[in-house]
Backbone bond lengths (Angstrom), bond angles and torsions (degrees), N, CA, C in turn:
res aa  C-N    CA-C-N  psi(-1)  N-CA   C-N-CA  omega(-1)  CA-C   N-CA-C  phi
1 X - - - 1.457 - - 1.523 109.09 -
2 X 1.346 110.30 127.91 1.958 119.36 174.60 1.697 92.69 -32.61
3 X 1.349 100.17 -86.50 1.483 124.00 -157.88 1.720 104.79 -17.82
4 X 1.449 105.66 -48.43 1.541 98.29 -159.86 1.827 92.22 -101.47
5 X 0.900 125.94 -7.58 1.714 124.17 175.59 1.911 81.83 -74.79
6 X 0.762 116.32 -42.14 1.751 121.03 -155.08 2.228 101.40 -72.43
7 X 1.049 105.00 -50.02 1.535 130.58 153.77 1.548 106.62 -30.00
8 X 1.453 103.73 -54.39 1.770 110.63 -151.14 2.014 79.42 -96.77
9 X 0.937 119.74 -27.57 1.399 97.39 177.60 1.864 119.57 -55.25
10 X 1.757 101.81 -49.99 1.174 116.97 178.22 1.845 114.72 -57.11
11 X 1.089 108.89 -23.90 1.348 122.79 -173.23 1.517 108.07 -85.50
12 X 1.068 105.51 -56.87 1.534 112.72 163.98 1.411 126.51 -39.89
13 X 1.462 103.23 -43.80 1.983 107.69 -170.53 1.583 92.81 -82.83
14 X 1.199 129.68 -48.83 1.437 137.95 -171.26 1.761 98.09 -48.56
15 X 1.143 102.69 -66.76 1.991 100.59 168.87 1.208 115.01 -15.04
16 X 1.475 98.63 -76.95 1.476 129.45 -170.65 1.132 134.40 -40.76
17 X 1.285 91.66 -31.72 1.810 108.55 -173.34 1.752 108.62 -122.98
18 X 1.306 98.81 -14.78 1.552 88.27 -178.40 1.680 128.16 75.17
19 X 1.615 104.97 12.64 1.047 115.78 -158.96 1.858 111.50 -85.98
20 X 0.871 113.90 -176.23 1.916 113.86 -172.33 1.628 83.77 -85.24
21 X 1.272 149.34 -79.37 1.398 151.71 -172.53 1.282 123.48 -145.29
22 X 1.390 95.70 165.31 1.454 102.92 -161.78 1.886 106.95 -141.31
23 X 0.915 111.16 109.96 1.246 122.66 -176.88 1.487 128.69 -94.12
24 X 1.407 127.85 145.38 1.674 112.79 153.99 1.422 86.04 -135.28
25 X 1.417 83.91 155.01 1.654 125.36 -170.10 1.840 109.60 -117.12
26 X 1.330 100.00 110.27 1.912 79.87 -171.23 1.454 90.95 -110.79
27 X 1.416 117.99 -174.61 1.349 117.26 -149.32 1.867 66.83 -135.94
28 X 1.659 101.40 133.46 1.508 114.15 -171.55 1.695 93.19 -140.48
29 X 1.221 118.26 170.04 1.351 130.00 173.28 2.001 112.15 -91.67
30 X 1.249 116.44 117.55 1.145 147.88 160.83 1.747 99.39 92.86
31 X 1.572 114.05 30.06 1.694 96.10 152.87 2.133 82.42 -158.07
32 X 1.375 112.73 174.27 0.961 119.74 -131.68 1.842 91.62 -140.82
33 X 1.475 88.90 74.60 1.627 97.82 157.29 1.506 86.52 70.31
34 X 1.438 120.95 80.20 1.589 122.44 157.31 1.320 119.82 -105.52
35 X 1.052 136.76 148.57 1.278 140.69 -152.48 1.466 95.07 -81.06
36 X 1.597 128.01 109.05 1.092 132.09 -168.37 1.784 108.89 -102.69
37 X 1.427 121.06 -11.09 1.537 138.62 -179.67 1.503 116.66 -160.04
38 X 1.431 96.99 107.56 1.693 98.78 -179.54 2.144 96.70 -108.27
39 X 1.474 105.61 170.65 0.680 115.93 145.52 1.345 116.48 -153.87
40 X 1.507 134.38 157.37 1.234 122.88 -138.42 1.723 103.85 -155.82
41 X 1.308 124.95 105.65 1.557 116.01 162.28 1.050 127.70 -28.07
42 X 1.675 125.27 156.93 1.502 103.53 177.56 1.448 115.93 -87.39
43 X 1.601 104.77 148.71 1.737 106.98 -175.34 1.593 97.50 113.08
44 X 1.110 120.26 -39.01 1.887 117.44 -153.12 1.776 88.76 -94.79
45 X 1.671 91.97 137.88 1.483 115.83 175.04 1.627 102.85 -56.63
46 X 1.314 105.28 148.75 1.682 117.31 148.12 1.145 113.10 -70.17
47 X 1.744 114.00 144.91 1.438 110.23 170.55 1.553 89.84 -110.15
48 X 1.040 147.70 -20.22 1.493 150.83 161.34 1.222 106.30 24.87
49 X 1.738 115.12 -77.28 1.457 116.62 -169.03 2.000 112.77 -106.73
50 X 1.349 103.70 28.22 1.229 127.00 -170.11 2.037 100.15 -69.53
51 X 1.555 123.31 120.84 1.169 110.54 -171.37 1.093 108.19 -149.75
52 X 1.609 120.77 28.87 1.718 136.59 179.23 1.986 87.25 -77.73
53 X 1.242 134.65 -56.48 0.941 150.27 -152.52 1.815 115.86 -78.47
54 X 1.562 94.60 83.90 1.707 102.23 173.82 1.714 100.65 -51.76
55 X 1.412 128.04 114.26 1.567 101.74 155.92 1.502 101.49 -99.08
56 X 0.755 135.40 45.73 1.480 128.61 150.07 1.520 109.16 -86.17
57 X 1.190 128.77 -28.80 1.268 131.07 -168.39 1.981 111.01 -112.73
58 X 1.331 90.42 8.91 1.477 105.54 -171.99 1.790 119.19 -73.63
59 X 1.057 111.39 113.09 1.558 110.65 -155.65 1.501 101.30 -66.18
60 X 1.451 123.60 -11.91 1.578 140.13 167.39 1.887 103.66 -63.07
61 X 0.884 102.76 -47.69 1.504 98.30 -179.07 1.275 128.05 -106.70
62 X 1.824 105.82 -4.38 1.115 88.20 145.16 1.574 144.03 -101.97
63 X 1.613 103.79 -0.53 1.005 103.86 138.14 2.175 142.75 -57.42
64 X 1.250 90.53 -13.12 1.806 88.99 -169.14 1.715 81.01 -85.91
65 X 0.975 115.97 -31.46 1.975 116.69 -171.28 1.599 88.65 -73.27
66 X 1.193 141.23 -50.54 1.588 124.78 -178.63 1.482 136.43 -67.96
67 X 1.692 85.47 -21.93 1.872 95.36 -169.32 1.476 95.59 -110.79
68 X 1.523 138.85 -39.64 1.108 163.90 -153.41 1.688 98.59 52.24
69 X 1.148 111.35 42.98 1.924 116.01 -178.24 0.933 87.74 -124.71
70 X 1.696 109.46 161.35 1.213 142.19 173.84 1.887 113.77 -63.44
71 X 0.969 110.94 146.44 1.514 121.93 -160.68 1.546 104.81 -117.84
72 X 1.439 117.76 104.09 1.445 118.73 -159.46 1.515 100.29 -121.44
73 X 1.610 127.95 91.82 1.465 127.61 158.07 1.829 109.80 -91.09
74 X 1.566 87.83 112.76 1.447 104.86 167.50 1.895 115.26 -71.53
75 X 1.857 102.68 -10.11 1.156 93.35 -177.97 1.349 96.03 -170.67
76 X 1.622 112.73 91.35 1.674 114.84 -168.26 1.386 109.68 -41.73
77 X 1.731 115.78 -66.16 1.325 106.23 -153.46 1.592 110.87 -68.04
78 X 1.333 132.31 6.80 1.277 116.94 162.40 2.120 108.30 -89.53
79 X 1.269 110.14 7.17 1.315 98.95 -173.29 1.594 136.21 -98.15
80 X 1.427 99.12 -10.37 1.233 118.21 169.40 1.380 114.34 -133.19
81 X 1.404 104.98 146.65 1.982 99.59 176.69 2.016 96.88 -96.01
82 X 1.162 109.12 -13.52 2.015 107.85 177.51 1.088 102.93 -45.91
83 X 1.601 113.94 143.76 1.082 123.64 -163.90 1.704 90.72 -93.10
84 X 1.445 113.53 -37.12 1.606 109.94 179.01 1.626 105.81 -57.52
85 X 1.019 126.76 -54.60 1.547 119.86 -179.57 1.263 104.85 -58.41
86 X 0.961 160.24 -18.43 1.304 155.23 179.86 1.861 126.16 -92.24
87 X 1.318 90.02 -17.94 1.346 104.12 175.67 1.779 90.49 -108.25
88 X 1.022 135.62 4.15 1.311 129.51 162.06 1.319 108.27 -95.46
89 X 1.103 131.99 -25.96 1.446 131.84 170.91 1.816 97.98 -50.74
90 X 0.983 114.58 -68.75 1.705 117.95 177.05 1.161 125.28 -36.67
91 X 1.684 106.75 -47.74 1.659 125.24 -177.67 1.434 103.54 -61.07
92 X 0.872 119.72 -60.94 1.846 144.83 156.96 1.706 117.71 -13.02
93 X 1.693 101.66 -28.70 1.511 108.90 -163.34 1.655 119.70 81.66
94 X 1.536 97.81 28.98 1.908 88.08 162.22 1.662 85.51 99.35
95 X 1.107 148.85 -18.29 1.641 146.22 -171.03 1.837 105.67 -21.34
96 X 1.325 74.23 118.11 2.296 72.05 -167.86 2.118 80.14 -125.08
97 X 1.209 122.68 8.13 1.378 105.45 160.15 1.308 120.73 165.72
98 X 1.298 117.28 148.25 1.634 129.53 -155.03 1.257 137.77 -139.94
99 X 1.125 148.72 161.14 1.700 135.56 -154.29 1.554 70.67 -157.84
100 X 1.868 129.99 125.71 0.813 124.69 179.80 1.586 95.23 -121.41
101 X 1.638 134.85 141.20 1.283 120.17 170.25 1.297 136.43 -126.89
102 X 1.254 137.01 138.75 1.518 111.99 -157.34 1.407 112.91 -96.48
103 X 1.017 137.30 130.92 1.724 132.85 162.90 1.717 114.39 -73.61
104 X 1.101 127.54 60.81 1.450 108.58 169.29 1.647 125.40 -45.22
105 X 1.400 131.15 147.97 1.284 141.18 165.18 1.173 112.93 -135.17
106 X 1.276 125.39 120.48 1.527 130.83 165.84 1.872 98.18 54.66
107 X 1.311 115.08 46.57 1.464 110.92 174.33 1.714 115.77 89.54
108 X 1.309 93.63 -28.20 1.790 98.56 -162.00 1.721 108.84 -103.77
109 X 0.863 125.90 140.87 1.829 135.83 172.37 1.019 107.60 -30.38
110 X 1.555 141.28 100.79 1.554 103.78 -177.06 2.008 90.31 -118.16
111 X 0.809 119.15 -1.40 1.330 121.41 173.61 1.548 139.67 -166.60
112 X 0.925 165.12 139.15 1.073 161.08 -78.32 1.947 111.08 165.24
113 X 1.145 106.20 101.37 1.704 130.71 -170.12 1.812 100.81 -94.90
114 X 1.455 106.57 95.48 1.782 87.84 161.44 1.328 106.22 -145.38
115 X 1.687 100.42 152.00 1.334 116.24 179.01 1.394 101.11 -121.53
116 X 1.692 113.93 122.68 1.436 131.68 171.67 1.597 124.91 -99.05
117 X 1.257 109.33 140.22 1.908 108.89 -166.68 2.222 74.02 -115.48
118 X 1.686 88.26 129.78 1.510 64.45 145.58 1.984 106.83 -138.01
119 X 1.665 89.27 -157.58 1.471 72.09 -171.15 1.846 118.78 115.50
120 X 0.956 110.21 -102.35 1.409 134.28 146.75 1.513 137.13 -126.19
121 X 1.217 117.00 162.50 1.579 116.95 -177.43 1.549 123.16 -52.51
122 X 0.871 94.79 155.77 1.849 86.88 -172.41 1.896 85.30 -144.32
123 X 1.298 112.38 157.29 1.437 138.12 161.74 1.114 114.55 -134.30
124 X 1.787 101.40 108.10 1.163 146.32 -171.99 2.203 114.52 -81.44
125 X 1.202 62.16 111.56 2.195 85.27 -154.59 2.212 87.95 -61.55
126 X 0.879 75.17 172.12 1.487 95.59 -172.45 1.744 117.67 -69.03
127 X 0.981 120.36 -17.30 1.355 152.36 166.76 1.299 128.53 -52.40
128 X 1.657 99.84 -64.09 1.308 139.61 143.35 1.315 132.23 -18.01
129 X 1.803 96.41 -70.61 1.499 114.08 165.34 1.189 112.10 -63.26
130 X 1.712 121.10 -41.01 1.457 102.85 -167.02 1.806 110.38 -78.13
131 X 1.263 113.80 -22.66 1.895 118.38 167.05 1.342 107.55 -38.24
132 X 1.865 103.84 -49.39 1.527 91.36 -154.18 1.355 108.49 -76.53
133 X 1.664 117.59 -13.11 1.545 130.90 -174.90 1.469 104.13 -66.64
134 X 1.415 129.17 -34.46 1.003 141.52 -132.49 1.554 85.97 -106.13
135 X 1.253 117.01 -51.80 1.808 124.98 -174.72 1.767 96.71 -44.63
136 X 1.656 104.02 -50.14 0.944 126.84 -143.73 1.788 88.30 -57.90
137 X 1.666 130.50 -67.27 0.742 142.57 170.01 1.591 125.76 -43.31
138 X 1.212 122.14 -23.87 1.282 123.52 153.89 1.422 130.72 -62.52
139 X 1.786 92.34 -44.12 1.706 106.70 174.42 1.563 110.18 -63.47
140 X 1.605 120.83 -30.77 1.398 116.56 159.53 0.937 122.01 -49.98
141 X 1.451 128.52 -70.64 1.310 139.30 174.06 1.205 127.78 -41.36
142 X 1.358 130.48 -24.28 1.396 141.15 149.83 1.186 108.20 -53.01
143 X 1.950 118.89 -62.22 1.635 104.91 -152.81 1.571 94.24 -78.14
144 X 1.418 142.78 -7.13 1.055 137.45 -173.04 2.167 110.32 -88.09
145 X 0.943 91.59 13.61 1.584 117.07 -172.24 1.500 116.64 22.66
């Protein structure tokens, strides 16, 4: 079954990296990239039903829609001056850093790979980046069945 291969992806990168959480975001009809598989260290909040956070207006995605690359803050709050991203750092549980990844399909967003440190900043080794690329490509390969 997708759903739980899709689960074990998020579970997998979170291992891997040791990171506070690890999310995918799928792109569904009438809401906008909701966190459809978390997995989560112990202690760290769910953002699951988290809904302070327009990402339509999210300078994170709209960057992944401009560059279609992965979006790597070694240290959120120096990365945006938006006042919405910054009050999402909080919503988030303190998010001090992120490896954001894009799933393209047929041209269009179809999902969304992230791993969150929170706490303090962390610099995310090269390794790292390539896991989350790698999730990223699995999570394709799933929705492409």
């Amino acid at each position: 079954m997708a759903a739980v291969s899709l689960q074990r992806v998020v579970e997998d990168l979170l291992a891997e990296t040791r990171a506070s959480r690890c999310t995918l975001r799928l792109d569904v009809p009438d809401d906008f990239f909701p966190v459809a598989h978390e997995a989560l260290a112990p202690g760290v909040p769910s953002i699951r039903d988290e809904r302070n956070t327009d990402l339509r207006n999210a300078p994170v995605v709209r960057q992944l829609l401009e560059t279609k690359r992965q979006v790597v803050h070694d240290d959120c709050a120096s990365a945006f001056d938006d006042p919405a991203f910054q009050r999402m750092l909080g919503d988030y549980g303190g998010l001090a850093a992120q490896i954001v990844t894009p799933v393209f399909l047929d041209g269009r967003l179809a999902a969304i790979v992230s791993l969150h440190q929170l706490g303090l900043p962390r610099r995310w080794s090269e390794d790292e980046r390539d896991r989350a690329a790698g999730a990223a490509d699995r999570v394709a390969a799933l929705l492409r069945g």
